[in-house]
N, CA, C and O atoms as CSV, one atom per row, in Angstrom:
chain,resi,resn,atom,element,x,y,z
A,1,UNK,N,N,25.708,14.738,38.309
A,1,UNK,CA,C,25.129,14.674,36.988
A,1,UNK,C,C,23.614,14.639,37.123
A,1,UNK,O,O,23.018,13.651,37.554
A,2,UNK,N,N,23.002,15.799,36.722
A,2,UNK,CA,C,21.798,15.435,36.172
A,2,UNK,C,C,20.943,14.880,35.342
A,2,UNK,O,O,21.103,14.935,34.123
A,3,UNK,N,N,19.686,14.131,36.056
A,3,UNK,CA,C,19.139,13.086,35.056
A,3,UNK,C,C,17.681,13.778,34.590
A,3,UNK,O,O,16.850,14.229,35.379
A,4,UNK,N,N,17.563,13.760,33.155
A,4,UNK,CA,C,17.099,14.477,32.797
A,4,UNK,C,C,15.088,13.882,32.684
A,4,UNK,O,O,14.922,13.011,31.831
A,5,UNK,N,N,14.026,14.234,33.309
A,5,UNK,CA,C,12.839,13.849,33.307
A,5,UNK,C,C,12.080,14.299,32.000
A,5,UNK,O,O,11.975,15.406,31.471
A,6,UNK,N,N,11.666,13.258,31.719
A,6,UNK,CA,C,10.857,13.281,30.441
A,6,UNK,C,C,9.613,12.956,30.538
A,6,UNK,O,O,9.461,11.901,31.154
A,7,UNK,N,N,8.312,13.621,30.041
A,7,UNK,CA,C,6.864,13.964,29.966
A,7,UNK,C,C,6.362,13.146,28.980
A,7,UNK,O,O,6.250,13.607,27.844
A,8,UNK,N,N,6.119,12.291,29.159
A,8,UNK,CA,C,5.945,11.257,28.250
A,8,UNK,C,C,4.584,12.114,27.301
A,8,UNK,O,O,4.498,12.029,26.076
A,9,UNK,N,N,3.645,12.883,28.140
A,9,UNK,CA,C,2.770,13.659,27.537
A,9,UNK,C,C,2.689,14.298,26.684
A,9,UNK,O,O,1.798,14.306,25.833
A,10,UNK,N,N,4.191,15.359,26.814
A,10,UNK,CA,C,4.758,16.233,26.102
A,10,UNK,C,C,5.152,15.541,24.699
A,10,UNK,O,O,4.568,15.868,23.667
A,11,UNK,N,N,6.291,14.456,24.714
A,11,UNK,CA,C,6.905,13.738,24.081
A,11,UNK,C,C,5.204,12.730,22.935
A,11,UNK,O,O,5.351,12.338,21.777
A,12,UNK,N,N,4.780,12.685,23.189
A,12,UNK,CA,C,3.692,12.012,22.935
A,12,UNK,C,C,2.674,13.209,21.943
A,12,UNK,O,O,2.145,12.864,20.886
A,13,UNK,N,N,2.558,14.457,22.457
A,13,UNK,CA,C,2.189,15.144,21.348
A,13,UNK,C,C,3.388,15.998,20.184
A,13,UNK,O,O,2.911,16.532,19.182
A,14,UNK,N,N,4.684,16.045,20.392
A,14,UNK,CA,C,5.513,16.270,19.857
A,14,UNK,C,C,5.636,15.442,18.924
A,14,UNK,O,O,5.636,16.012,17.833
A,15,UNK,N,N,5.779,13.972,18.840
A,15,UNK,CA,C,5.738,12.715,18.063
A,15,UNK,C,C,5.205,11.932,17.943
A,15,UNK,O,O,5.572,11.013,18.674
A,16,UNK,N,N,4.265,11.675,17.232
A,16,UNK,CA,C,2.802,11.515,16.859
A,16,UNK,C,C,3.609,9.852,17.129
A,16,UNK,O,O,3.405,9.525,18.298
A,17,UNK,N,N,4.185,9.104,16.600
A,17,UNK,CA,C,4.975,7.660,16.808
A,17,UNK,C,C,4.201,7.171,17.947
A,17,UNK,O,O,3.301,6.339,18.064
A,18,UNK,N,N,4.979,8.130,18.948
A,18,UNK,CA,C,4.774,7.756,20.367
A,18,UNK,C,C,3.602,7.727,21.278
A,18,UNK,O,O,3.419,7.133,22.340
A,19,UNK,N,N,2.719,8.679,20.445
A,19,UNK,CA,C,1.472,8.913,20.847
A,19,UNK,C,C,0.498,7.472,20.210
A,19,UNK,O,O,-0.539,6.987,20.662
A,20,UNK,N,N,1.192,7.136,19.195
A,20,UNK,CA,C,0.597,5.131,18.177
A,20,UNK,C,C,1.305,4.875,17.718
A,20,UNK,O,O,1.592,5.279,16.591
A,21,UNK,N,N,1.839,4.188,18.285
A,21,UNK,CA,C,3.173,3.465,17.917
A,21,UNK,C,C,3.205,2.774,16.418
A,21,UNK,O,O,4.044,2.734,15.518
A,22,UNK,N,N,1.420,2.070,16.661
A,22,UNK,CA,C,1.160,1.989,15.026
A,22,UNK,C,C,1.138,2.690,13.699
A,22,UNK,O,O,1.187,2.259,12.547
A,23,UNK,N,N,1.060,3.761,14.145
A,23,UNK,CA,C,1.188,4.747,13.101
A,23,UNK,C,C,2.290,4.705,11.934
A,23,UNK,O,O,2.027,5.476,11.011
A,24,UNK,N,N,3.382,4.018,11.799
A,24,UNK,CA,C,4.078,3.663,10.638
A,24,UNK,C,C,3.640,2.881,9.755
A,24,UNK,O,O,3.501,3.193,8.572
A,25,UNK,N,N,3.309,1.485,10.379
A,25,UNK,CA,C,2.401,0.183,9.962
A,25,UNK,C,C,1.030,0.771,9.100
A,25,UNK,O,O,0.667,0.400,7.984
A,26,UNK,N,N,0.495,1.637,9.835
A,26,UNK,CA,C,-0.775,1.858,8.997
A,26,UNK,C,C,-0.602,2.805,8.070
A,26,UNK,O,O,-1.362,2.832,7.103
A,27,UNK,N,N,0.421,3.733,8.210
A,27,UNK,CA,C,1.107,4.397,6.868
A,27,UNK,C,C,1.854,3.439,5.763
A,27,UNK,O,O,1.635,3.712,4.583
A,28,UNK,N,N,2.512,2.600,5.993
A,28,UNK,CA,C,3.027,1.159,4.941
A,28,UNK,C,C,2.175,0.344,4.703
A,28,UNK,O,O,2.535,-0.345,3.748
A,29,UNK,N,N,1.130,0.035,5.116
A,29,UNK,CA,C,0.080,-0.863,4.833
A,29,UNK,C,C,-1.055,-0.761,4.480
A,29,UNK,O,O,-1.458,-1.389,3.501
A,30,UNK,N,N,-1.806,0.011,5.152
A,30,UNK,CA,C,-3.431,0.858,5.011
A,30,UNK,C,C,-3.209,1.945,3.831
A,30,UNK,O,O,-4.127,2.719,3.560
A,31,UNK,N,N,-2.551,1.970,3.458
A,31,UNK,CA,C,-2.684,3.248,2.058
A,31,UNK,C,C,-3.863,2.782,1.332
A,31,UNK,O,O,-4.381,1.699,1.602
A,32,UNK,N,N,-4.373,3.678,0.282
A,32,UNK,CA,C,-5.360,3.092,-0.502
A,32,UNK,C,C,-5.481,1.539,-1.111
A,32,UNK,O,O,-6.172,0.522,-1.044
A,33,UNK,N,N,-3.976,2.263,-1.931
A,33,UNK,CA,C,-4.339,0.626,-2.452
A,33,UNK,C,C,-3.307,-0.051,-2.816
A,33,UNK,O,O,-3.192,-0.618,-3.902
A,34,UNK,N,N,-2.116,-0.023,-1.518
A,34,UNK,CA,C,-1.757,-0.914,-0.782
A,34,UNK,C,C,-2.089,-2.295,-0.657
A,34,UNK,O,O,-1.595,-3.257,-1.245
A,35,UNK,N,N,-3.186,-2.244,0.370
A,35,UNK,CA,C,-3.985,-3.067,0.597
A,35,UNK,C,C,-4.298,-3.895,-0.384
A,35,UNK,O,O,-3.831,-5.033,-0.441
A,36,UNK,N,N,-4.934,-3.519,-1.061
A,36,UNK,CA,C,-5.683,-4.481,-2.431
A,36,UNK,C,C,-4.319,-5.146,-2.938
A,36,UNK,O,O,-4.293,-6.371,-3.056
A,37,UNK,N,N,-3.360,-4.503,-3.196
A,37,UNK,CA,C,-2.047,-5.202,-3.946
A,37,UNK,C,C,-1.327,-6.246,-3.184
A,37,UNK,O,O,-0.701,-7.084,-3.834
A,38,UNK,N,N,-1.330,-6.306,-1.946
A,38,UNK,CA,C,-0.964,-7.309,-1.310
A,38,UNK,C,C,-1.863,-8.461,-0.878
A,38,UNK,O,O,-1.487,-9.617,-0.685
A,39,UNK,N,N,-3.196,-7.952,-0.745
A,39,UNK,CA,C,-4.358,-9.417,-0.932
A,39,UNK,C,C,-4.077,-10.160,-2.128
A,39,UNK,O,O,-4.102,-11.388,-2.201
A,40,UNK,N,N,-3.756,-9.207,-3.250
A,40,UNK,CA,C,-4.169,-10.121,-4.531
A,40,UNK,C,C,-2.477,-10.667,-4.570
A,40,UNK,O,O,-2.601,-11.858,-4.852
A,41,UNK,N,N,-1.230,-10.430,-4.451
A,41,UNK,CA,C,-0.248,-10.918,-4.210
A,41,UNK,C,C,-0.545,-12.155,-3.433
A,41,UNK,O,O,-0.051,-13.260,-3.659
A,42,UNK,N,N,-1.362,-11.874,-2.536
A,42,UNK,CA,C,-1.137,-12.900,-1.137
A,42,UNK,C,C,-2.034,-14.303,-1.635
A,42,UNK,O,O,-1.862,-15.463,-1.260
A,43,UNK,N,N,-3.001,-13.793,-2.568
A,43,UNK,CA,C,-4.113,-14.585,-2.612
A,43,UNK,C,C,-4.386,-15.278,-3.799
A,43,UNK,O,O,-5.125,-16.242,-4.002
A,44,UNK,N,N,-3.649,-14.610,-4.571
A,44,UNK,CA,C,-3.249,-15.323,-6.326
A,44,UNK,C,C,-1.822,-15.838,-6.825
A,44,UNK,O,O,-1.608,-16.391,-7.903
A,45,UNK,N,N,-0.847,-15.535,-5.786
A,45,UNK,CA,C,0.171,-15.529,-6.353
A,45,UNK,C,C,0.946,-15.034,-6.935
A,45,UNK,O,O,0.673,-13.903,-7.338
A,46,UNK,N,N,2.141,-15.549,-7.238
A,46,UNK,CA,C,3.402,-14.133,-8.566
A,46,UNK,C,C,2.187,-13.586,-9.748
A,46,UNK,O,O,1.201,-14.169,-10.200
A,47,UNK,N,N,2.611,-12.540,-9.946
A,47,UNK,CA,C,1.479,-12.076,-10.763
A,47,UNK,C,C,2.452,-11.289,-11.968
A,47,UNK,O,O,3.590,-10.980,-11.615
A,48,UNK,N,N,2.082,-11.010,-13.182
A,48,UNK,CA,C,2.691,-10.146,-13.869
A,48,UNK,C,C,1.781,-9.006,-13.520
A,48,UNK,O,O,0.719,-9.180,-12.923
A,49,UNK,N,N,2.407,-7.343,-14.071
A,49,UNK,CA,C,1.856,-6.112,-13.736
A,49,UNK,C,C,0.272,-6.237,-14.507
A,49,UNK,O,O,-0.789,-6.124,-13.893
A,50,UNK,N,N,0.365,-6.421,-15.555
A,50,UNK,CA,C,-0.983,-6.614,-16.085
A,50,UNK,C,C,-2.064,-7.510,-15.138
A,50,UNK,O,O,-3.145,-6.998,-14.847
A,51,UNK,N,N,-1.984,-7.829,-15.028
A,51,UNK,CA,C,-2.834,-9.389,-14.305
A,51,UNK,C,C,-3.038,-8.410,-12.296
A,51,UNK,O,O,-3.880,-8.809,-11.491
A,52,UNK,N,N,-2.544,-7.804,-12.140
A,52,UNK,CA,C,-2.772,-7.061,-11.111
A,52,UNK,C,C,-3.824,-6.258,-11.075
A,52,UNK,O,O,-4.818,-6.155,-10.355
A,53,UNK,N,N,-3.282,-5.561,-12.256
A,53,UNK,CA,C,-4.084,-3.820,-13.091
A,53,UNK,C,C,-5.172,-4.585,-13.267
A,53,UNK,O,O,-5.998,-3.858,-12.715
A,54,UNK,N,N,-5.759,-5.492,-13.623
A,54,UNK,CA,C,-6.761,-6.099,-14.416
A,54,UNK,C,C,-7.976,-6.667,-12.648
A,54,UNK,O,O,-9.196,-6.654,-12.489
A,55,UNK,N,N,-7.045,-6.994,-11.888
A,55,UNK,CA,C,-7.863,-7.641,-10.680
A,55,UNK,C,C,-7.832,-6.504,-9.761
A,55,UNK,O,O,-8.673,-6.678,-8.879
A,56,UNK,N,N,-6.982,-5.056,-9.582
A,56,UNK,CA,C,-7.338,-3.777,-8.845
A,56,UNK,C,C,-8.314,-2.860,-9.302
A,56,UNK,O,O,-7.936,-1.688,-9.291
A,57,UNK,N,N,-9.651,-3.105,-9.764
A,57,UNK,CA,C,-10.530,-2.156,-10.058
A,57,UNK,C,C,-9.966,-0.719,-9.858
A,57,UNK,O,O,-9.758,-0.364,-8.698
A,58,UNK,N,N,-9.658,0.268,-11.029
A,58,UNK,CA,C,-9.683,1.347,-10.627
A,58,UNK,C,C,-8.570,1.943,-10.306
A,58,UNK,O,O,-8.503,3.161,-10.137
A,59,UNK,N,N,-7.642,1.190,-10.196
A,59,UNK,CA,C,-6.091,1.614,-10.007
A,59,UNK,C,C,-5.198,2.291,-11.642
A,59,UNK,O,O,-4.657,1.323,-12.176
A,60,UNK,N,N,-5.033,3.156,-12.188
A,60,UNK,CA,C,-4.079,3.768,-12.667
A,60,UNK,C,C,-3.049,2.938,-12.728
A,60,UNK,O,O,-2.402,2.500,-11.777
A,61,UNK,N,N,-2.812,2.596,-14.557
A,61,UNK,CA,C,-1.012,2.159,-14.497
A,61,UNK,C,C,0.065,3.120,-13.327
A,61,UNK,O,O,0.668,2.551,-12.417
A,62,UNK,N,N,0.141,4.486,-13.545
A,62,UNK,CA,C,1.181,5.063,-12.920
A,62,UNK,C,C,1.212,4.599,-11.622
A,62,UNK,O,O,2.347,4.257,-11.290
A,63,UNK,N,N,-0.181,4.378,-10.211
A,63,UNK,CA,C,-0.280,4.378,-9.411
A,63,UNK,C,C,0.462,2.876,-8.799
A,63,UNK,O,O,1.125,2.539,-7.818
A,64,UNK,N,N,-0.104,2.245,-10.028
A,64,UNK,CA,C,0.119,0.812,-9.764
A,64,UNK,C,C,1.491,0.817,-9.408
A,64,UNK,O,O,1.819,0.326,-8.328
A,65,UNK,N,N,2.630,1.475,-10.434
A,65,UNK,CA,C,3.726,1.251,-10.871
A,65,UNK,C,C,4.549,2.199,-9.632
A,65,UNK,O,O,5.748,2.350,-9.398
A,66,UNK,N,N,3.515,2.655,-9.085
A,66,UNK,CA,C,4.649,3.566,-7.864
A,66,UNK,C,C,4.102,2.960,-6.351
A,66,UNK,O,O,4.769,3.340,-5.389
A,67,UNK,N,N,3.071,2.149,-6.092
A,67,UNK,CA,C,3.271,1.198,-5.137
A,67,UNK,C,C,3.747,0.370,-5.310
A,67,UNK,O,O,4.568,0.066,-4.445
A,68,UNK,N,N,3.638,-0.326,-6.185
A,68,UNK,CA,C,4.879,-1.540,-6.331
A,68,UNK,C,C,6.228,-1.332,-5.937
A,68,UNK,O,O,6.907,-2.160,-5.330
A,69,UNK,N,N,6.654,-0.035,-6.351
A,69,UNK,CA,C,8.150,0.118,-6.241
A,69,UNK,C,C,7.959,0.531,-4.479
A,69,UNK,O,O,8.706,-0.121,-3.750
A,70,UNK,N,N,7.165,1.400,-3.873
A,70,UNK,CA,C,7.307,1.483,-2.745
A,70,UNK,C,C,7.444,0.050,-1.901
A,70,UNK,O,O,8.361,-0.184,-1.114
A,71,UNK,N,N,6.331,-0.881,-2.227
A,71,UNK,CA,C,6.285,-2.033,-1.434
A,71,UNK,C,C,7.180,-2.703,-1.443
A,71,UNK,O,O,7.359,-3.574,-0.591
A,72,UNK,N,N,8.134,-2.419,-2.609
A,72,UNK,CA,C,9.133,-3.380,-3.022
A,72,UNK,C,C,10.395,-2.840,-1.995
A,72,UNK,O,O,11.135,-3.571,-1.337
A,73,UNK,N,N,10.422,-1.317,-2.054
A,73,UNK,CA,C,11.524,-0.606,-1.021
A,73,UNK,C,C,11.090,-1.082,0.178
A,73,UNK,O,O,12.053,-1.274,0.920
A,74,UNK,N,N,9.975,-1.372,0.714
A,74,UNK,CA,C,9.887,-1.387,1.977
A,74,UNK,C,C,10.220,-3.312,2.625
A,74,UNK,O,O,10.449,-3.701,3.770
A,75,UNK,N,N,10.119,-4.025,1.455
A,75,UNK,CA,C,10.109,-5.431,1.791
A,75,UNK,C,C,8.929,-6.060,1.659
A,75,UNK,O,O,9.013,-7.289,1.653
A,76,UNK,N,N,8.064,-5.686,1.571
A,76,UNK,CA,C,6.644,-6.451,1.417
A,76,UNK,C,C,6.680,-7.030,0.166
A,76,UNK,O,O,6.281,-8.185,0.017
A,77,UNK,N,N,7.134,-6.333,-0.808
A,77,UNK,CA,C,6.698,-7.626,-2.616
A,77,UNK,C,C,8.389,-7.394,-2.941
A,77,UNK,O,O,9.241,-6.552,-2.657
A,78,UNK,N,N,8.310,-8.773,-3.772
A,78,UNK,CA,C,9.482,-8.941,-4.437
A,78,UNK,C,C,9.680,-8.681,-6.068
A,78,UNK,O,O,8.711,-9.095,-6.704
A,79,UNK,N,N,10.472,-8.232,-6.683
A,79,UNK,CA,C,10.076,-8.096,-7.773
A,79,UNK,C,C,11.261,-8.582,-8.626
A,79,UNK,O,O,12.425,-8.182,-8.636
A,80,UNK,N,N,10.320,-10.093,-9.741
A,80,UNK,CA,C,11.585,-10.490,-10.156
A,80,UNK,C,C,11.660,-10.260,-11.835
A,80,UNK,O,O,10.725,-10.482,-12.604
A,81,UNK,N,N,12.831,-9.824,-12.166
A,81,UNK,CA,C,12.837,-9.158,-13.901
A,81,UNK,C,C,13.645,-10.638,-14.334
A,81,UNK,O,O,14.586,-11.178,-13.752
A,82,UNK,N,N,12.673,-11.216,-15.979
A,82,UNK,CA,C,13.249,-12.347,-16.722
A,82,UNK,C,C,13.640,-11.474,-18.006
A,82,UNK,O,O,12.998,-10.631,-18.632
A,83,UNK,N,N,15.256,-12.117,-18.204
A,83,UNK,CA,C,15.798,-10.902,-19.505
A,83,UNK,C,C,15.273,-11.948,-20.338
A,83,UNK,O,O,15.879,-13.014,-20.441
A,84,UNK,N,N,13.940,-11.676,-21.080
A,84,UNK,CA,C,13.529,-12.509,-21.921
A,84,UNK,C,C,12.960,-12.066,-23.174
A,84,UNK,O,O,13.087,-10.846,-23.069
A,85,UNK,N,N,12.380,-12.295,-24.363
A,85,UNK,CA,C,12.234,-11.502,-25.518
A,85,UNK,C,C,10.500,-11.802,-25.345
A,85,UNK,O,O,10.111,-12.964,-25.227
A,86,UNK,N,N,9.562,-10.687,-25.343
A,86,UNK,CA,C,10.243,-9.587,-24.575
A,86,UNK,C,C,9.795,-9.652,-23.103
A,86,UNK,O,O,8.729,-10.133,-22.718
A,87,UNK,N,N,11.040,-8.936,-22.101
A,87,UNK,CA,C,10.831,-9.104,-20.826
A,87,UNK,C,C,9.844,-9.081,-20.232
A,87,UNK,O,O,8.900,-8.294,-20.305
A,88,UNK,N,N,10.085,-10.358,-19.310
A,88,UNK,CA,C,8.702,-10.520,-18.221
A,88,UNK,C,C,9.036,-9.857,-16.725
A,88,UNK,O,O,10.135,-10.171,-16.269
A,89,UNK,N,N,8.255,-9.028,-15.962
A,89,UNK,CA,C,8.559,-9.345,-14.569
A,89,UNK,C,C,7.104,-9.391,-14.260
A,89,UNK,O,O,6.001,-8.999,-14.639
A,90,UNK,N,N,7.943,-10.338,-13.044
A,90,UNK,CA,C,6.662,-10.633,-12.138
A,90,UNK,C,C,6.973,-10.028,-10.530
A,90,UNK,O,O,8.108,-9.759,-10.136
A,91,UNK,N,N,5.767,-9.882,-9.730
A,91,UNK,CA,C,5.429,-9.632,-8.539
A,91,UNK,C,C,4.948,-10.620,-7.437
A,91,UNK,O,O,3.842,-11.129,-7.625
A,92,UNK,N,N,5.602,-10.942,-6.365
A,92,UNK,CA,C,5.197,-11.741,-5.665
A,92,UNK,C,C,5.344,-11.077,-3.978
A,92,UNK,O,O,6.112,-10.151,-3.718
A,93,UNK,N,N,4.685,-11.575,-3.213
A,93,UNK,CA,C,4.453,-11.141,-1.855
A,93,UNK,C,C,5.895,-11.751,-0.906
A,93,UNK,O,O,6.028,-12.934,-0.590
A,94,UNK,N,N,6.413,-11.172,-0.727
A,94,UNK,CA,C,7.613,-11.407,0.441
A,94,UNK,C,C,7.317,-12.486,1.851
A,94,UNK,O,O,6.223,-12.754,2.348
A,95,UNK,N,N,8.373,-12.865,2.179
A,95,UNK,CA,C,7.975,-13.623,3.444
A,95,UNK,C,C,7.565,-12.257,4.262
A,95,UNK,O,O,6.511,-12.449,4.869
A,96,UNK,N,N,8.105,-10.891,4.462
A,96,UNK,CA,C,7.273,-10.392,5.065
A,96,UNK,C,C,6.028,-9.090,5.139
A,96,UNK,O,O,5.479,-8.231,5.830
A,97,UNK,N,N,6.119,-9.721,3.898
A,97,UNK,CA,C,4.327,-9.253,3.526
A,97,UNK,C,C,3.815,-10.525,3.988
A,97,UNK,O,O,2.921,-10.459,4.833
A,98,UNK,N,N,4.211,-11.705,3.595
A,98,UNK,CA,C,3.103,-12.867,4.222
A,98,UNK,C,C,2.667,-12.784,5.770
A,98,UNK,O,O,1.536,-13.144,6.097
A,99,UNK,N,N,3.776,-12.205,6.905
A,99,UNK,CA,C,3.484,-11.949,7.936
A,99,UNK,C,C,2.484,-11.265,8.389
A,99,UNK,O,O,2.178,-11.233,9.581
A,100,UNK,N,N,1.775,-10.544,7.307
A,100,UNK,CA,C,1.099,-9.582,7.634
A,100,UNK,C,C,-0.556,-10.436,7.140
A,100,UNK,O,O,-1.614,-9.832,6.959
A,101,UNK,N,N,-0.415,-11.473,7.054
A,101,UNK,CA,C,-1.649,-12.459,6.475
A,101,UNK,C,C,-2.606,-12.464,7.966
A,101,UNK,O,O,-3.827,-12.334,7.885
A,102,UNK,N,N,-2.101,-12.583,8.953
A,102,UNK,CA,C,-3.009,-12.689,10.392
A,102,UNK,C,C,-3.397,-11.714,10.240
A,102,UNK,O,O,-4.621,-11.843,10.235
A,103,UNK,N,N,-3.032,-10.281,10.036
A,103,UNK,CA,C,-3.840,-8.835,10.726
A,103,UNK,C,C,-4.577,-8.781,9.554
A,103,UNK,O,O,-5.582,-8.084,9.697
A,104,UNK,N,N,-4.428,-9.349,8.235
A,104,UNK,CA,C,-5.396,-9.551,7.150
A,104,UNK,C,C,-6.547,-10.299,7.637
A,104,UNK,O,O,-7.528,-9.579,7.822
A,105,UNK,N,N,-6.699,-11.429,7.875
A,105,UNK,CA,C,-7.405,-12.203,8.245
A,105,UNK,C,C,-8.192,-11.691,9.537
A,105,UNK,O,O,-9.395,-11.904,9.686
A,106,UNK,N,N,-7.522,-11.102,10.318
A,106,UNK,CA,C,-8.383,-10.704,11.420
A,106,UNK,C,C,-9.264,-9.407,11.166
A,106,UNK,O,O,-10.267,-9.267,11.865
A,107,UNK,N,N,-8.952,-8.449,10.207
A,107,UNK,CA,C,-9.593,-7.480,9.895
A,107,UNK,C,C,-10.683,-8.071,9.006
A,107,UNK,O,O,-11.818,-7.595,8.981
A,108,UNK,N,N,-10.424,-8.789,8.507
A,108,UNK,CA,C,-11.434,-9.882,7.182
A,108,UNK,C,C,-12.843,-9.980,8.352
A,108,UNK,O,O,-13.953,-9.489,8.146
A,109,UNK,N,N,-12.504,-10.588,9.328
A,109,UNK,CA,C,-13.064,-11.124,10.576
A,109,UNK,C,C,-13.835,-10.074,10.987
A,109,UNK,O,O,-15.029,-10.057,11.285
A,110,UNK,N,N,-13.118,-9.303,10.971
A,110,UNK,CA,C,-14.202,-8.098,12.066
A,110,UNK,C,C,-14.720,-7.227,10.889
A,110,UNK,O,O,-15.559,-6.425,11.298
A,111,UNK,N,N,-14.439,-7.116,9.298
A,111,UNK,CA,C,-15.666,-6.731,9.071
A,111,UNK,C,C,-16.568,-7.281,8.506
A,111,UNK,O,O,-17.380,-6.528,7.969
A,112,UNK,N,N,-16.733,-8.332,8.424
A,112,UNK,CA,C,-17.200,-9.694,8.443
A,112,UNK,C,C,-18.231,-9.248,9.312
A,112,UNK,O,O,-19.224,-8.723,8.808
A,113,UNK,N,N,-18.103,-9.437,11.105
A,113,UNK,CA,C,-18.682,-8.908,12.293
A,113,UNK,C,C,-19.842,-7.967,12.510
A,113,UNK,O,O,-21.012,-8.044,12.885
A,114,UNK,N,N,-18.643,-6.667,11.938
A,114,UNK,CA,C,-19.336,-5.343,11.938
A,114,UNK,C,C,-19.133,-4.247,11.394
A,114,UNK,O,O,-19.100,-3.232,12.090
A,115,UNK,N,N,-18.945,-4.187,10.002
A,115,UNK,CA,C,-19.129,-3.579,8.945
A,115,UNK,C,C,-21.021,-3.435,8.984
A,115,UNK,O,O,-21.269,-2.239,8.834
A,116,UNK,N,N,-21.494,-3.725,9.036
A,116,UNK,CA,C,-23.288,-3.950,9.020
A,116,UNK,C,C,-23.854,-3.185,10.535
A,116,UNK,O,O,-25.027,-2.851,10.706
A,117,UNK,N,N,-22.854,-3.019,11.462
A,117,UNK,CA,C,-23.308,-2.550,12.515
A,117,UNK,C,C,-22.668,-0.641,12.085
A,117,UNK,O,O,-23.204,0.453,12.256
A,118,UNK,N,N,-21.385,-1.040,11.520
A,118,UNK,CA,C,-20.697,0.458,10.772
A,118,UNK,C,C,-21.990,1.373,10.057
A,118,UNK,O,O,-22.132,2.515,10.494
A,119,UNK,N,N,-22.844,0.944,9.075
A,119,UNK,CA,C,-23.584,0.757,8.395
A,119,UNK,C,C,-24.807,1.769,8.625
A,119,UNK,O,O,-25.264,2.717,7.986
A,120,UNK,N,N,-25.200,0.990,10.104
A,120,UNK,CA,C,-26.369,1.120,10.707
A,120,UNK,C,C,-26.218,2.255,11.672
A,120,UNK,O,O,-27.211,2.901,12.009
A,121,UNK,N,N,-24.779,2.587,12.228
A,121,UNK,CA,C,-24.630,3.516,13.216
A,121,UNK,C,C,-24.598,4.843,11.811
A,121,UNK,O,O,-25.268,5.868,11.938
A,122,UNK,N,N,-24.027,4.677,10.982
A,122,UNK,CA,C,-23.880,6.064,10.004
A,122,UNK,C,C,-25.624,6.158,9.417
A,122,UNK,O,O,-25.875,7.313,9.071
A,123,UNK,N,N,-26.784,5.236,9.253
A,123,UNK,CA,C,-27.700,5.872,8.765
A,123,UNK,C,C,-28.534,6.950,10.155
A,123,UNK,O,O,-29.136,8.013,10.305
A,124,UNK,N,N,-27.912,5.487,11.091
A,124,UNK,CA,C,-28.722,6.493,12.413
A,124,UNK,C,C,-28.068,8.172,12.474
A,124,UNK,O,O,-28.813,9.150,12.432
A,125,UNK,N,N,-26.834,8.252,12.559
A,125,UNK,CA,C,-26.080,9.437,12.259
A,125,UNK,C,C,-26.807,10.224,11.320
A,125,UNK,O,O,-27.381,11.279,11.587
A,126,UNK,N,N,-26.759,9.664,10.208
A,126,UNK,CA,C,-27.364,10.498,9.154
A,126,UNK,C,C,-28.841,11.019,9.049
A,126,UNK,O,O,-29.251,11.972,8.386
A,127,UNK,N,N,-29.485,10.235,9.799
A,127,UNK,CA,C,-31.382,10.180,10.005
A,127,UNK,C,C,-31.349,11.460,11.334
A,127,UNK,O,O,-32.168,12.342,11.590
A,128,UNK,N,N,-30.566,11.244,11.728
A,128,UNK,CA,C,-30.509,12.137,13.328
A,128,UNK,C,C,-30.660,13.487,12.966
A,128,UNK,O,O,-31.455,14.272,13.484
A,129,UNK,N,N,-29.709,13.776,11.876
A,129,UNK,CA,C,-28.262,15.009,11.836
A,129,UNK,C,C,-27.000,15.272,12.488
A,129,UNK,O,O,-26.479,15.228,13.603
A,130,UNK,N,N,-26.806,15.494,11.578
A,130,UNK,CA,C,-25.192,15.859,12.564
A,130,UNK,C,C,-24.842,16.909,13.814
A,130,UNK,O,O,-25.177,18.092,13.851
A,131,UNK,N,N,-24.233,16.325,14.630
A,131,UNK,CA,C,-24.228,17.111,15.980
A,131,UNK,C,C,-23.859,18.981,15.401
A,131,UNK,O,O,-23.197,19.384,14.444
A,132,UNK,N,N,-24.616,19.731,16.464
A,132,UNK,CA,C,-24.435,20.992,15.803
A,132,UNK,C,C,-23.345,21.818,16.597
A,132,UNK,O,O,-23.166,21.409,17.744
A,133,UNK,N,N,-22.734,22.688,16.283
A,133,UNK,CA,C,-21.699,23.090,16.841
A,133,UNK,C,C,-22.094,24.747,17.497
A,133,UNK,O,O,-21.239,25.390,18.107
């Protein structure tokens, strides 16, 4: 029986996964505005949809209303409907969206750091010109 050798190289530009493994995570998480919806989940609490829309500068009802449902498919927010006159739901952050509070905090951290050094390398960039081809 032959055992079959695999190119991890090959395999690695074939499936981008394998080439960053992170690459799902920052597709479920890093979206536009993603992000913002789970700080303010994380950081205010159950929220009704209004009270979101109102603290996401700039976000679109529709947009709002189709990350939510994504985050909600994926496990990150919970979403709870009160049959009440007239109905309330609210939005709250999952135990594992809360998991995701360290890589929040640590990104908080570093651009905290060097966002200002980000800053300074793009005016130098920009004062220079851009490399010519």
């Amino acid at each position: 029986m032959a055992t079959e050798t695999r190119r991890p190289a090959a395999d690695a530009m074939s499936d981008p996964e394998l080439a960053c493994p992170i690459s799902p995570v920052v597709d479920i998480v890093f979206s536009r505005w993603t992000t913002p919806i789970l700080w303010s989940l994380h950081t205010f609490g159950r929220q009704r949809f209004v009270e979101l829309e109102r603290r996401i500068k700039g976000i679109t009802p529709k947009v709002l209303t189709q990350r939510l449902r994504q985050l909600e498919r994926d496990g990150l927010v919970v979403r709870t409907y009160h049959p009440e006159v007239p109905p309330r739901v609210e939005y709250e952050i999952s135990e594992l969206g809360r998991s995701l509070a360290p890589l929040f905090a640590h990104l908080a951290e570093w651009a905290t750091t060097n966002l200002e050094h980000v800053e300074q390398a793009r005016r130098h960039y920009d004062d220079t010109g851009a490399p010519r081809s």
